[in-house]
C-alpha positions as CSV (number, residue, x, y, z in Angstrom):
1,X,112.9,111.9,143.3
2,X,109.5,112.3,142.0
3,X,109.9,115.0,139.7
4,X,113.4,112.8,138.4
5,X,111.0,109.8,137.5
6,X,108.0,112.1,135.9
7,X,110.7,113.8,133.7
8,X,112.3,110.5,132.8
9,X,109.1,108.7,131.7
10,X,108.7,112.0,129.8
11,X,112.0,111.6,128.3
12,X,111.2,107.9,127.4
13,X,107.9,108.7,125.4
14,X,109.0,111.3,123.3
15,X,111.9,108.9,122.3
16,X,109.3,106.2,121.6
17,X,107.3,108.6,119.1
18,X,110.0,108.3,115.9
19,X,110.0,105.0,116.3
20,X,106.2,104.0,116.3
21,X,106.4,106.5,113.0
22,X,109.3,104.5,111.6
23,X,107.6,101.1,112.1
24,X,104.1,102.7,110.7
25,X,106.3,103.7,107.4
26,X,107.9,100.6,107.2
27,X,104.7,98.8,107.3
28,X,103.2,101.1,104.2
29,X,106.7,100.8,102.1
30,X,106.0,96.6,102.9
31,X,102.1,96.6,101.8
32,X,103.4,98.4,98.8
33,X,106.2,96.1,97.3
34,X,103.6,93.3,97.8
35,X,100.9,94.6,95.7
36,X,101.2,92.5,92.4
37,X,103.0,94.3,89.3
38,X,100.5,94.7,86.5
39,X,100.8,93.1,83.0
40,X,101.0,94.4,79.4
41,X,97.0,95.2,78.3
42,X,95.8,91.9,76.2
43,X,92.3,92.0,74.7
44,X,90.1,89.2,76.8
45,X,86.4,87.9,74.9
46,X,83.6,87.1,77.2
47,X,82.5,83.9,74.7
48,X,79.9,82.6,76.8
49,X,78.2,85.5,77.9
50,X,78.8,85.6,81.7
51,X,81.0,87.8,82.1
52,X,84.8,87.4,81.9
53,X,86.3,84.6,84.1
54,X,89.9,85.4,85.8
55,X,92.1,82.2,87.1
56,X,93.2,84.4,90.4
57,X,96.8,85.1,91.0
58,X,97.1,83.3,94.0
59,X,95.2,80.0,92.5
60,X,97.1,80.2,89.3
61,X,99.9,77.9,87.9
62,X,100.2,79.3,85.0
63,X,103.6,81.1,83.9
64,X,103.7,83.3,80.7
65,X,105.4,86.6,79.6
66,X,103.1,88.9,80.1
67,X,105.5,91.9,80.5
68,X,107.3,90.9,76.9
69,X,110.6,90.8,78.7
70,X,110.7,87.1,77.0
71,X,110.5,85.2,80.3
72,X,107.9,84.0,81.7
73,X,105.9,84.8,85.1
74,X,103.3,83.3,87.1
75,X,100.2,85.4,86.2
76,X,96.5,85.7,86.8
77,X,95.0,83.8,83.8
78,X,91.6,83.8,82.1
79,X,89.3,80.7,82.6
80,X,89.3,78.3,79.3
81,X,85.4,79.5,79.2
82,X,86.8,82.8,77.7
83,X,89.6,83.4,75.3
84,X,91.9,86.0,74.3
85,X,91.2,88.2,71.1
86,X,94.2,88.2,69.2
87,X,95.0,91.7,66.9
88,X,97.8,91.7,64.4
89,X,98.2,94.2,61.8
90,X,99.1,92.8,58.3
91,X,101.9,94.3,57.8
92,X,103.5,92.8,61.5
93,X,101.9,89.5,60.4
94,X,103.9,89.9,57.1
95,X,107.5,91.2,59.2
96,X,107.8,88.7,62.0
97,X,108.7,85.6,61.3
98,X,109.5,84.4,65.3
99,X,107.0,82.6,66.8
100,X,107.7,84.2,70.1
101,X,107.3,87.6,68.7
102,X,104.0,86.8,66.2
103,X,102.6,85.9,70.1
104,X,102.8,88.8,71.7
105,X,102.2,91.0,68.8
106,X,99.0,89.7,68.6
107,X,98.6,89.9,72.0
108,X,99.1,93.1,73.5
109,X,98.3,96.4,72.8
110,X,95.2,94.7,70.8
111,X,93.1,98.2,71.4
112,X,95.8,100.7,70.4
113,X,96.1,98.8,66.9
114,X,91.9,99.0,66.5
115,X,92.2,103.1,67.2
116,X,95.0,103.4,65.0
117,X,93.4,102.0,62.0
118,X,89.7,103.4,63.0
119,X,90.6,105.8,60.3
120,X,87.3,107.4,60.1
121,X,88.0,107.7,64.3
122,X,83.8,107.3,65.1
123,X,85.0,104.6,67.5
124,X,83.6,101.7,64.9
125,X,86.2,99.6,62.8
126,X,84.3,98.6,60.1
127,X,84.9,98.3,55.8
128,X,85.0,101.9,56.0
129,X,88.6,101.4,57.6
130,X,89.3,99.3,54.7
131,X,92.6,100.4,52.8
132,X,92.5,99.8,49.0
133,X,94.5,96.9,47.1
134,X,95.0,95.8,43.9
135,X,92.8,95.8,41.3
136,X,90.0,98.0,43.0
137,X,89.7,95.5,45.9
138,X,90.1,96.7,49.5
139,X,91.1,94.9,52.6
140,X,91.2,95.4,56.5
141,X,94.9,96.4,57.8
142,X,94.6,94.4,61.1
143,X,93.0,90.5,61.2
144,X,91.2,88.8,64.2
145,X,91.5,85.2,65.6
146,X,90.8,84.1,68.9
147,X,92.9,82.2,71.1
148,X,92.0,80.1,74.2
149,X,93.7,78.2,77.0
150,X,91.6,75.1,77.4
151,X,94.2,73.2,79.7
152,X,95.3,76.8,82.0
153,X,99.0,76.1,80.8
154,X,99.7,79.1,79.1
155,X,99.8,76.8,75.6
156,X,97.3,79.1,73.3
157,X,95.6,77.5,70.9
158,X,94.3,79.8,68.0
159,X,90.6,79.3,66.3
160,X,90.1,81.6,63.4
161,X,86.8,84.0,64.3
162,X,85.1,83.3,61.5
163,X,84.5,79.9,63.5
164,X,82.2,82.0,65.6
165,X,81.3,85.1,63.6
166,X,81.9,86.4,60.4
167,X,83.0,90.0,61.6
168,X,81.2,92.8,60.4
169,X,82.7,96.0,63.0
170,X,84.3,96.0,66.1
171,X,83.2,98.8,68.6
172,X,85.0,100.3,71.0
173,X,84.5,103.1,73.8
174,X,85.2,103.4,77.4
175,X,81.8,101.8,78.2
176,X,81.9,98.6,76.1
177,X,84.0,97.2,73.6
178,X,82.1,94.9,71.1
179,X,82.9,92.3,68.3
180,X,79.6,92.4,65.9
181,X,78.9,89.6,63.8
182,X,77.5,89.7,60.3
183,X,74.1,87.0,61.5
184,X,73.9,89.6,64.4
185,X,75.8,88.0,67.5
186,X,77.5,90.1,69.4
187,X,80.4,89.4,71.5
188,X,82.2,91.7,74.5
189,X,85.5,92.0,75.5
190,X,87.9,93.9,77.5
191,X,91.2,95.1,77.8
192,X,92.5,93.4,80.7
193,X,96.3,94.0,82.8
194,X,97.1,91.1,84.9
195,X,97.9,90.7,88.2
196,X,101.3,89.1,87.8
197,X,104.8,88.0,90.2
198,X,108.2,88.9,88.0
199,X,109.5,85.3,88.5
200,X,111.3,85.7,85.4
201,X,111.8,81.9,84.4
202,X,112.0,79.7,81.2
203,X,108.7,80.2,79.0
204,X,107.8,76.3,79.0
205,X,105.0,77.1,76.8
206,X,106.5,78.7,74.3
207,X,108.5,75.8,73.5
208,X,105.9,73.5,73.5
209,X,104.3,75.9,71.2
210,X,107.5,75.8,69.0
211,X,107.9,72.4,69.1
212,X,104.4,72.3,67.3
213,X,105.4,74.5,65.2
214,X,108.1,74.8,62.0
215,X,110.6,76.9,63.7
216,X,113.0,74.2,64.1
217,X,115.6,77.0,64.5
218,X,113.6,79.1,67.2
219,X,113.0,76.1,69.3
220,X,116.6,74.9,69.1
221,X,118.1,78.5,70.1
222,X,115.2,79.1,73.0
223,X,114.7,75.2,74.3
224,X,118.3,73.3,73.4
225,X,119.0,73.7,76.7
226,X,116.2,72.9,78.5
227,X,115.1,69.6,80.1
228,X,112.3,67.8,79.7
229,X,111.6,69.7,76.1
């Protein structure tokens, strides 16, 4: 009878083993579909010189399509002390006449444009990127504003740069990434993925946006349908 109960207990632990392995791999596969999804790269300017300032995912209510799938989801933000450097290339400025689009254009994928057109690629985008126009006259490809989020609602709210600095070169490497003005201020920023949740809702800020704006026709095919806009 003893040897019966030792080689049952035997039996019984060896049986256990898979299953403490399958609960240790279920555990892993769960801590791994809660880690947040990460956003399209926007271009963030430290304008106060503190470092930038991140409304936490947890703590945030604000909802935004930061994955350009044109919905919106709830998303780490940046604190109104800091704004959002905003890149658009003249000829996409020229081409897209949605509102929706001209947003995230200028939004994302700021750095790739500034490498693109760092034509003498020395990591500085200056007048010696300039392209030449008419009548011996050159101009800079890409323009600079900057946007911020005073009320954390996702509602950007553009100031033209020149407000702050006249720009005289942006610099970029892995180290820092710098705006440099022509009376010698220099401004930091960095390219920045959110932490995000895919709620995938209706972009109420976009049609606030549009109802500011003169796309009658944009705000009437996105927000016709929507209550309270």
């Amino acid at each position: 009878m003893k040897k019966l109960f030792k080689n049952t207990v035997l039996c019984l632990t060896v049986l256990c083993l898979p299953l403490t392995a399958c609960q240790a791999e279920d555990e892993q596969v769960s801590a791994v579909s809660q880690e947040p999804l990460k956003s399209l790269p926007f271009l963030v300017v430290d304008l106060d010189g503190d470092g930038i300032e991140l409304i936490p995912l947890e703590e945030s209510n604000v909802y935004f399509d930061v994955d350009g799938d044109g919905l919106a989801e709830r998303t780490q933000w940046v604190h109104p002390d800091d704004g959002f450097l905003v890149v658009l290339e003249r000829e996409e400025d020229i081409r897209e006449k949605s509102v929706e689009k001209r947003i995230m254009l200028g939004l994302t994928n700021g750095l790739e444009k500034i490498i693109r057109h760092d034509l003498q690629q020395d990591g500085i985008f200056n007048d010696k990127d300039a392209l030449e126009g008419t009548k011996d006259s050159f101009y800079w490809p890409i323009t600079f504003s900057i946007s911020r989020d005073k009320s954390k609602t996702g509602q950007l709210k553009s100031s033209y740069i020149r407000k702050l600095c006249r720009v005289d070169s942006i610099q970029f490497s892995k180290k820092s990434k710098n705006i440099l003005c022509k009376n010698g201020r220099v401004i930091r920023f960095y390219e920045i993925n959110f932490d995000y949740e895919d709620s995938n809702v209706h972009w109420s800020g976009l049609c606030k946006m549009l109802k500011r704006s003169k796309s009658t026709e944009e705000y009437k095919t996105r927000c016709k349908n929507i209550k309270g806009e």
